[in-house]
Every structure is written in C-alpha cells, then in structure tokens.
N, C-alpha and C positions, 0 to 999 in steps of 0.2 A: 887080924881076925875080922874086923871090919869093914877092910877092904876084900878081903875075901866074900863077903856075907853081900855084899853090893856087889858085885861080879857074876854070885850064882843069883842074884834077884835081878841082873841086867839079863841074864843069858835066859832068863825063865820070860821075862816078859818078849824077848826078843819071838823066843819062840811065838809066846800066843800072839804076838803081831805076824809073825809070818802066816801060821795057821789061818788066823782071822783073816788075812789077804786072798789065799788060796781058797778057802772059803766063798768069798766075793766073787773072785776071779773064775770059778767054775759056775759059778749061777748067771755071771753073764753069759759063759760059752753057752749055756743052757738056749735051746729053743723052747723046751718046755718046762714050765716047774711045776712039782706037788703042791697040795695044798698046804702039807705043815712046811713046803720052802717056800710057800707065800705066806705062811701065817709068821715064820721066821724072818722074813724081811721087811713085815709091819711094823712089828717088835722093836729090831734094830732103826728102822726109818724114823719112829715116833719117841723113838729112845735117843737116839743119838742128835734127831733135832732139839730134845729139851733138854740135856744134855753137854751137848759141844756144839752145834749147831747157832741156836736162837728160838728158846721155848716161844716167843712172842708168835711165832710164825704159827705156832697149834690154835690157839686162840684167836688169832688175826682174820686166818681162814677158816671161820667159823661153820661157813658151808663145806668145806670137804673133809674138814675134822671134826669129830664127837667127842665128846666130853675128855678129848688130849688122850683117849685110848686109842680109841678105831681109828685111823686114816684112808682115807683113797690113795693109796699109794702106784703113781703112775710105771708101767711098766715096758711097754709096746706100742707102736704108732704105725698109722699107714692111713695115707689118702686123706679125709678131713676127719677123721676119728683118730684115739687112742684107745688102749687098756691098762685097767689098773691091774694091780701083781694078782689080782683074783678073778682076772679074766672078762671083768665084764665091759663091755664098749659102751664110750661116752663119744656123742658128736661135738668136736670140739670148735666151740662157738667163742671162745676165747682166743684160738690163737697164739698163745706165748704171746697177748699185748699186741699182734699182726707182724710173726716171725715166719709164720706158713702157709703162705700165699701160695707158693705154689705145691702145696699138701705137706703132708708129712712122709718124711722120707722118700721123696720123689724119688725112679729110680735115675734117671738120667745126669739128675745131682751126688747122689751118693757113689753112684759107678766112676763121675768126673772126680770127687774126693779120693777114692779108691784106689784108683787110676794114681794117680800122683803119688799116694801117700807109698805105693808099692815101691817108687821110683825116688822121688827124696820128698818130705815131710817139710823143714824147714830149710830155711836158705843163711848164707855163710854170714849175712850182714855187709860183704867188700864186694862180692861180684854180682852184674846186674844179674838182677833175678826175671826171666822172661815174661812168666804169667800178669808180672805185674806191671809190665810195656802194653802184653796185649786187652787185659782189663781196663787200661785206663785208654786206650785206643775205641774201646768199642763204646766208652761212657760217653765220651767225647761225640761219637758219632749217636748215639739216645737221647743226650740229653739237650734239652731246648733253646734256640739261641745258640750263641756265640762260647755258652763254656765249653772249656778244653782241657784244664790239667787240672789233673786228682791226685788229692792223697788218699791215703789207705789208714785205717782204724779198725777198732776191735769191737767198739759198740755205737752206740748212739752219744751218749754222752761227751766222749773221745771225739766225733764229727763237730761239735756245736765248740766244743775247746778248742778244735784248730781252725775252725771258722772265726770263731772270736780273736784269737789269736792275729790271726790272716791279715783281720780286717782292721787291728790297731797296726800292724807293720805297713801296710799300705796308705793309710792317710796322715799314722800317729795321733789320729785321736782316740780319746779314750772315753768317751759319751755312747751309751747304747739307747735305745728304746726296744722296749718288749711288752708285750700286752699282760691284762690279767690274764688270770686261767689259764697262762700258756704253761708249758711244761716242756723244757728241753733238757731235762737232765739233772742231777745230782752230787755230780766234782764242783765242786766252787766256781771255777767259772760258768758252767752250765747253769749251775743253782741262781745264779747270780739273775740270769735270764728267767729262772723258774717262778711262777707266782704264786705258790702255794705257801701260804706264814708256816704251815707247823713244819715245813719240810727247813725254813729258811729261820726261820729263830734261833734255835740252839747253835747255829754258825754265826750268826752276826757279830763283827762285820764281813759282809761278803766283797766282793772282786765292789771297788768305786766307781761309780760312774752311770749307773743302769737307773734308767726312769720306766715303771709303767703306766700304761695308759688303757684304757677301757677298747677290749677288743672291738673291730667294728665303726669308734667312733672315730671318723678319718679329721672332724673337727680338733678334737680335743689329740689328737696325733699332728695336727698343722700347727695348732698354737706350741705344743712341745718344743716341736723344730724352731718356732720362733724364737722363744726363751733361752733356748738352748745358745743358738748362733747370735742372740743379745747380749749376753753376760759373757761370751769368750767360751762355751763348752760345744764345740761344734760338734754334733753327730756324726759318730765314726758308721753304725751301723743300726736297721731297725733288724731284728728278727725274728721271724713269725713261723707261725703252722700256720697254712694256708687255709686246712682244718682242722680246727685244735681237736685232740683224741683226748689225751688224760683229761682235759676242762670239761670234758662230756658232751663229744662229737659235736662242735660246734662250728657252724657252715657260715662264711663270712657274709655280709651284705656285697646287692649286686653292686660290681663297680668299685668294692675297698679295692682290693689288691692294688689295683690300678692305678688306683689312686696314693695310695702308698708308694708305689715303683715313680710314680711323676714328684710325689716331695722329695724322694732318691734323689732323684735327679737336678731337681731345683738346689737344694740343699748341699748337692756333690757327696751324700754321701750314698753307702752300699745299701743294698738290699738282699738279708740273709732267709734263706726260706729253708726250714727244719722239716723235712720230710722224710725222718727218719716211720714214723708212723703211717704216711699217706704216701710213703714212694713204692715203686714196685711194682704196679697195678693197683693198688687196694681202693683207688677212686672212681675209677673206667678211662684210667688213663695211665699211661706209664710214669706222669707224675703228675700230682695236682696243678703244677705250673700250670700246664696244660690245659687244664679245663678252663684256666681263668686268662688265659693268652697273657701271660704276666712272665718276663724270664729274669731270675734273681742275679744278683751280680754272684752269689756262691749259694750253692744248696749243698744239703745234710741229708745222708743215707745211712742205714745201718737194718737192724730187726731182720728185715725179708731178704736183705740183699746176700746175705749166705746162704737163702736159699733153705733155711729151716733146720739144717746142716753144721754148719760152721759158722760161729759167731766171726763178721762182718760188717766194716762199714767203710765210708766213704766222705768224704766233700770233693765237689767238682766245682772250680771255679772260672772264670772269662782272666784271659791272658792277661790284661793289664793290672790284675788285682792279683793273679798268682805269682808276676813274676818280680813280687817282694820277695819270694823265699830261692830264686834263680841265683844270685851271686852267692847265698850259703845255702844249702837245701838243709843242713842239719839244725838250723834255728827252730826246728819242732820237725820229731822223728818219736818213733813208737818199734820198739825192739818187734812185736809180731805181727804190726800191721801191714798190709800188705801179704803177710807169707804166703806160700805159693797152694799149699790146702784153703785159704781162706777165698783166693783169688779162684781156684779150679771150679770152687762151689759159687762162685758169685755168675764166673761166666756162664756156667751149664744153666743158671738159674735165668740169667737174663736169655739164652735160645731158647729155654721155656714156657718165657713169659711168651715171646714172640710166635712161635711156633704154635703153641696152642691158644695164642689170641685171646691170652688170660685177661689184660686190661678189658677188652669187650667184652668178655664175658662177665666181670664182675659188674660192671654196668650193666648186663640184661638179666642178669639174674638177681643183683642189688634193686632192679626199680622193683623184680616182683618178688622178693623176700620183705623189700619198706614196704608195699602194697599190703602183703595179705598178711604184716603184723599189726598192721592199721588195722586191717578186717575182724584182727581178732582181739580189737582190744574195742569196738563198736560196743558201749553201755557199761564201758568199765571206766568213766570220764571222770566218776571220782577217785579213783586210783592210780589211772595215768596220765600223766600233764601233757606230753607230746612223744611222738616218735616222729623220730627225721634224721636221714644221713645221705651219702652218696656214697655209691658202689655199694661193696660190701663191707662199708664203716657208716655202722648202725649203731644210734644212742636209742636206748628206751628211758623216758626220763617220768618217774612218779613223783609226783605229791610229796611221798615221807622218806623217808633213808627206809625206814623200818618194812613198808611195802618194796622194795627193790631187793631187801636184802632176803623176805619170804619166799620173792619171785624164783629169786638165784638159788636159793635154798633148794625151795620145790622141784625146779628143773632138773638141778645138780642130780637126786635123787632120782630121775625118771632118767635122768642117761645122757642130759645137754648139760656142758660147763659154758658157763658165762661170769660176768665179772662185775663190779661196778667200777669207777673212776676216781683216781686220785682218794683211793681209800675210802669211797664212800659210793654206799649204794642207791642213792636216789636217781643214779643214771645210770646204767645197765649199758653194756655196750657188747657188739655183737660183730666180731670180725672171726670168719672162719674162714678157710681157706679158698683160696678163687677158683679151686675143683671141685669144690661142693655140689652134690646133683640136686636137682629138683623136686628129688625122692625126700632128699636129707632135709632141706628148707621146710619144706611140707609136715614134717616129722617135726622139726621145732617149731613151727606156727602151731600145729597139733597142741604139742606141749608146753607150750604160752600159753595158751589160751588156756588149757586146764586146768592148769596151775589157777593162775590170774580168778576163776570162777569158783577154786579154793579159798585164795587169801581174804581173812577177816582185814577190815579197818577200824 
C-alpha cells in the first residue's frame, strides 16, 4: 500500500514538473507576453530566488528589488539597453560587470552561435575540434608581443586558475605577488590572488604562497621581490589588472606597469596581466597591454570575449612559458572550454570589434562621457570625491557608500542600471557597451546629474 501511495505521489508530481516545464518553455517561444504572463513570472522569479535560488540576492540588490515583492525582472536585450518582463527600457550602464561590449545581442555574434549550433553544439573531446585551431590562430595574431598559444575556459575565474597554474609548471615556484583591491576571481586559487578580506576569510587557508602589496607602489613591489629571492621563496608570478575594475576603476601610476614587467625580468620571474575586465576593447584599445606598451608573459580573458552571447574565456601565453603543458597538454583541461558555440561567439565578436573600430570608439566617446559626468557633477564636491577612468571603464567614486548607493537607486528608477564595486557603493562604475550612441551618454549625464541635485547628505 505504501509503495503504491509513493508511485501515484511520484507520477502526480512528475506531472506538475512537466506542466511547469511546458509552462516556461512556451513563454520563452513567446515574442510577446501579457501582462498577467509578466506579472506571473515576477512571482515565479521572486519566489523561486527566495526559495531555491538564494533569498540573499533580494536584499543584496537593494536597488532593483523592493521590499523582496516587486522585482525588475530582466527579459529582452538589444544594442546597449535591455527590458525588464514589463516592457520597460533600461540603458544598461552596467554591462554584466563588462560582458557587452560589443552590445547586446549583436546580430553578427548570435547568427555566428546559430550558425554552429544548427551544425554540432559540442564537440567529442577525442577529435581536434576546428574552431578551436582557428580562435587561438587569430588571438595569436591580436594579441601584443610575442604570445601565441591559448587555452580556452568558461569564465574569468577559470583564466587566472590556469594562468596560476601555468606559471608554477614553468618555473616551479610557488610565490605570487598580487596587489590590494585587486580582484581576479572566486575558485581558490583566483581567490588567493583576490584582495578582498570578506570574500577571503570564511576560506582561510587559501592556495600558500601569495603576498600583497599596495597597488601602484612599485617600491614596496621591489622590496617584495627582495625578501622573497632572500629567504629562498623566489617569485613564480606578479598578477595584476592593468586597471583594477572590481577595486573601483583604479588607473595605475605613469610608468608602474613598466616597471613591474623590468623586476619580471630582473627577478626571472612572469608577468600575469588579468584582463578579463579591460580586454576586448573596454580601454580604447584591444587590450590594456597596450596602452601602457607593457606585454605580459601570459594574459587573462573572459566576460566580453563570448561576445555577450556565450560564456567565454581565455589565457594566451609566449611559447616558452606554454610549452610546460606541450609534453602532457591534459595536466589542466576543462570539459567545455574551448567548445565550438563558445569559440563561434568569440571569433564573430573579435571581427566586430575590428570591423566597427569598437576599441576607438570607446576611447572617443569614453573621453566625452568622463568629460560631461565631470560637468555634471561641477558644485556637487561635497558628494563626489572623483570621477576618473579610461574608455568606457568609468568609476564614480563618493564620499559615503550611502550617497552612491541613492545615486544607483535613483538612476535605476529613471531607466539607467549601474552598479557599485566589490559590493559597495561608494564607487559606481560605468561600463556600457562600446555601441553606445551619443544620444544614450547624453541621457545618462542627463540622469546623473538629476539624480545627484536630488540626493540628501
């Protein structure tokens, strides 16, 4: 009887999971929905985050959630905006963190996915897979300097892991340097790299070996190296953002980098540059390297490089430093990196960048988007500490968390999403996509500034 009783209570829920699936599966097909199939998938989105999800995330995002009822629940994208399931358009100043560079839903990228996915989706794991010869052929020929062989990864994180990786198989040491405020990631090893305490305490001890040092100070970065090659703990690797993003878009001094890449070298050891955040175009260059004539012995891609599309990433490293993993290539492998949808969206995205001369364009429209939010922040000095970035990686940095976080608020609510940094809002950051017109920027200086002539202190 009992096993009976649990078989019609398996077949009943069976059901409403299919139902519920079919459900889903028809409101995607949908190009348009009613309002009670919008007001029914608030429901479900707000329900099922505090529920099965992670309630923390209603709370978290203070600004596009209310009181854990209402959400802005996103539903459709195109060009540098999205819409949420109730139709209304946000300019999106956020970015996915600087995933949409070259817009959202570009169609050139999506038809490349498309294209593929009609044809085969993933690949066997035994036979070479092509896309992924001709991706790392074309990176080889982009990227600065002397690097040539890429692995393929799934996010940003995964990039700085097998760069870390890399670069203890190559020298066998196991000493890193990495700056404060940097931020490469969340897996243990990356974390290890990360310099944020509340991210890094509940894991301690993390990966051995990592020393920070004060971004910037290329002194207190020379004595490191010192200490380090005194005591027997030689420097396998320094690794940097060129410009840190999550620390709150911070621009090195004239001359660091440079400087750093010459104690590489004294030193013998590598030089890792994390530009999963500023690669792509997002500085007015196809990589930060670049601006700063600085080429790293292995760099770190991911976010943009799917192209906003397909989660994507990369490290491209210089032949003497890759060809530790040449006698076993399987000594660090990732079942989907690489696959051939992730590869279709990376190249259509890099002929995009190139073809519509996305890196200059975020530099000529980055100088006059930093320009006219300076303009419109003139008598609000006790509210805003500084604004400063390159391209279109823009910090707004205030006085209080509490100001940044009304700014964000306020915007949100007129129709601009922005974010603050490493979970705090006293620095505002401003990465939209490098198609953004002149119209749009306008619209958000606009809506800065109002805001801003709103917030009490």
């Amino acid at each position: 009887m009992t096993i009976e009783i649990t078989r019609e209570v398996n077949s009943e829920k069976k059901h409403q999971v299919t139902d519920y699936i079919n459900k889903v599966l028809s409101l995607i097909e949908k190009e348009n929905i009613t309002q009670e199939e919008a007001a029914w998938i608030t429901k479900e989105t707000v329900d099922g985050f505090r529920e099965n999800v992670n309630p923390g995330f209603l709370s978290y995002r203070k600004t596009v959630t209310k009181d854990g009822q209402f959400a802005a629940v996103e539903w459709s994208d195109n060009g540098a905006c999205f819409k949420d399931v109730n139709g209304k358009e946000y300019i999106d100043c956020l970015g996915g963190f600087g995933i949409y560079n070259v817009g959202h839903r570009h169609p050139k990228v999506v038809k490349a996915v498309t294209d593929q996915l009609k044809r085969q989706a993933l690949h066997s794991q035994d036979l070479l897979d092509p896309l992924r010869a001709m991706l790392a052929k074309i990176l080889a020929d982009i990227t600065p300097g002397d690097l040539k062989y890429a692995f393929f990864t799934n996010s940003g994180t995964e990039s700085v892991e097998a760069a870390l990786k890399l670069a203890k198989m190559y020298s066998e040491r196991t000493t890193f340097i990495s700056t404060t405020r940097a931020f490469h990631g969340k897996s243990l090893g990356s974390l290890s790299g990360t310099a944020k305490g509340m991210f890094r305490k509940p894991f301690l001890p993390l990966i051995p070996g990592f020393r920070h040092v004060p971004f910037g100070d290329i002194e207190m970065m020379r004595k490191t190296f010192e200490v380090c090659a005194s005591v027997g703990e030689d420097v396998a690797a320094v690794i940097l953002e060129p410009i840190q993003g999550e620390g709150g878009i911070i621009l090195p001094p004239e001359n660091y980098l440079k400087q750093v890449r010459e104690l590489c070298d004294e030193y013998g050891s590598l030089l890792i540059f994390d530009e999963v955040q500023t690669g792509m175009g997002r500085t007015g260059k196809m990589f930060a390297a670049e601006l700063y004539d600085v080429v790293p012995d292995i760099i770190c891609l991911a976010k943009a490089f799917g192209g906003g599309v397909m989660p994507a990433g990369a490290i491209v490293a210089k032949e003497e430093v890759f060809k530790s993993w040449f006698p076993n290539p399987f000594m660090h492998t990732t079942t989907f990196g690489g696959n051939p949808l992730a590869c279709s969206a990376a190249i259509a995205t890099i002929g995009v960048l190139i073809e519509e001369n996305l890196p200059e364009r975020a530099a000529n429209v980055g100088a006059y988007f930093l320009n006219k939010l300076k303009e419109a922040a003139e008598g609000h000095e006790e509210k805003v500490l500084e604004i400063r970035g390159q391209g279109l990686m823009i910090g707004i940095e205030f006085h209080q968390d509490e100001i940044g976080y009304e700014v964000s608020k306020g915007m949100f609510d007129r129709g601009i999403l922005v974010a603050g940094t490493l979970i705090n809002s006293k620095t505002i950051r401003i990465e939209p996509a490098l198609t953004i017109s002149y119209e749009e920027v306008d619209q958000v200086v606009a809506t800065f500034k109002e805001v801003l002539n709103q917030v009490k202190i």
